[in-house]
N, C-alpha and C positions, 0 to 999 in steps of 0.2 A: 784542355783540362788544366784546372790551377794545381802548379807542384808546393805546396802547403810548405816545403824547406824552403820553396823559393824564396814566395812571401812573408816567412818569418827571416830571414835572411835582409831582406829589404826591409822591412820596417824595423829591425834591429838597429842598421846602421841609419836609416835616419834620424831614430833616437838618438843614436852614437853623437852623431853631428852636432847634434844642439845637447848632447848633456842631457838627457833627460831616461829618468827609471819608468818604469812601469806603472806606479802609483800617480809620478807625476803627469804621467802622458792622461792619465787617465782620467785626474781633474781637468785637465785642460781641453778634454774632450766630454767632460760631463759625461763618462760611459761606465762601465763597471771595470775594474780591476783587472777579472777572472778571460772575463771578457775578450783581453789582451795578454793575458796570458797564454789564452789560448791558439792564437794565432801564434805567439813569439815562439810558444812550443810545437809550434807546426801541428797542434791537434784540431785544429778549425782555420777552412777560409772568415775573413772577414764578411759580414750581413751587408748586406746594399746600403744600410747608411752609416755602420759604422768606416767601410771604404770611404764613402763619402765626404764624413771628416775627416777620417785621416790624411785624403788627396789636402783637400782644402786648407787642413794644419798646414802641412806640408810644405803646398805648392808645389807638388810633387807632382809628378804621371801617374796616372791609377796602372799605365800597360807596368813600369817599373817595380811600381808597388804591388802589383800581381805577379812579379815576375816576370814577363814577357818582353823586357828589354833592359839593356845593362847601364842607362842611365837614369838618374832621378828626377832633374831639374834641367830643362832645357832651356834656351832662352824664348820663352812661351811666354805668353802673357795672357794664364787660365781664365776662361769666360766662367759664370757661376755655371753650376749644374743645373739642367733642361730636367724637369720631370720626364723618365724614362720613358714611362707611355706616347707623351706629346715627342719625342725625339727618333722611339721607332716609326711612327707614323711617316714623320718627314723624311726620313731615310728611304721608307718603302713605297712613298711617291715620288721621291724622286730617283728613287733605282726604279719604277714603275713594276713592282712587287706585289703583286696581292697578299692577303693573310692566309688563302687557301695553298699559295705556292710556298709562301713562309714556311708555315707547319710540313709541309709533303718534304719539303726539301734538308728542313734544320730536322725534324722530328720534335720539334715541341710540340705538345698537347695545344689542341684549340683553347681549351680550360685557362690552361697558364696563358697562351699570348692573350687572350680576351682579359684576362685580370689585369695584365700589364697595361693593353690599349686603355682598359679602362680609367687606369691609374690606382685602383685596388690592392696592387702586390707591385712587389720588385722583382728583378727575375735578380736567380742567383749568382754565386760568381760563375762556376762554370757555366750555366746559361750567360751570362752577359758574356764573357769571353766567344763563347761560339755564335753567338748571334753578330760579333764585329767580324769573327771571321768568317763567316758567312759573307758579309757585305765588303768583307777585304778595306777592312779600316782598323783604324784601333780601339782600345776601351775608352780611351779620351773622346775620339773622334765621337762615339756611342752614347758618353753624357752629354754632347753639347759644350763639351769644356774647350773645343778647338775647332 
């Protein structure tokens, strides 16, 4: 589960780092304001693609940026992000995973994995987070970013 202080904590300072407010992050991300405020104020995780640029501004770790590990920047060299759909797929061929075993075992809804397989929907952050640890990788590992 995403601790909401975490991730306002994390993108605070990597604001910090480059000098940048809230208004500015926010042209430079072509996203709304409030948006990001609402995250800074720990009252919302970030949407599946506002993470998305944020990693990408970044060049950051989405696990860091979610909280789930206590550095930002590793020496990585981030691949673009894999549409979600097409990246759980490969994961759950190559873990040799059904989608009936997926659902039985994570408790997501058929509904939702089938929109994601589809490429229809994103799953959210705590869905993205439990679906890596389910698979014992990380959220990077999950976009395709590593």
């Amino acid at each position: 589960m995403i601790i909401l202080s975490k991730v306002s904590e994390s993108l605070q300072e990597l604001m910090d780092e480059r000098g940048l407010n809230q208004l500015s992050l926010a042209e430079k991300l072509n996203t709304g304001r409030t948006k990001l405020s609402d995250i800074l104020n720990a009252n919302n995780a970030p949407n599946y693609n506002t993470l998305i640029k944020l990693v990408e501004f970044f060049n950051c770790s989405a696990d860091f940026l979610l909280g789930l590990k206590d550095y930002p920047c590793e020496e990585v060299e981030y691949k673009p992000v894999v549409p979600f759909g097409e990246r759980l797929k490969a994961i759950m061929q190559e873990r040799n995973i059904s989608q009936g075993t997926l659902v039985e075992e994570t408790g997501i809804s058929w509904s939702i994995l089938h929109g994601w397989l589809k490429g229809k929907t994103s799953p959210s952050m705590d869905n993205l987070v439990k679906i890596a640890a389910y698979f014992d990788c990380s959220v990077d590992t999950m976009l395709g970013r590593v």
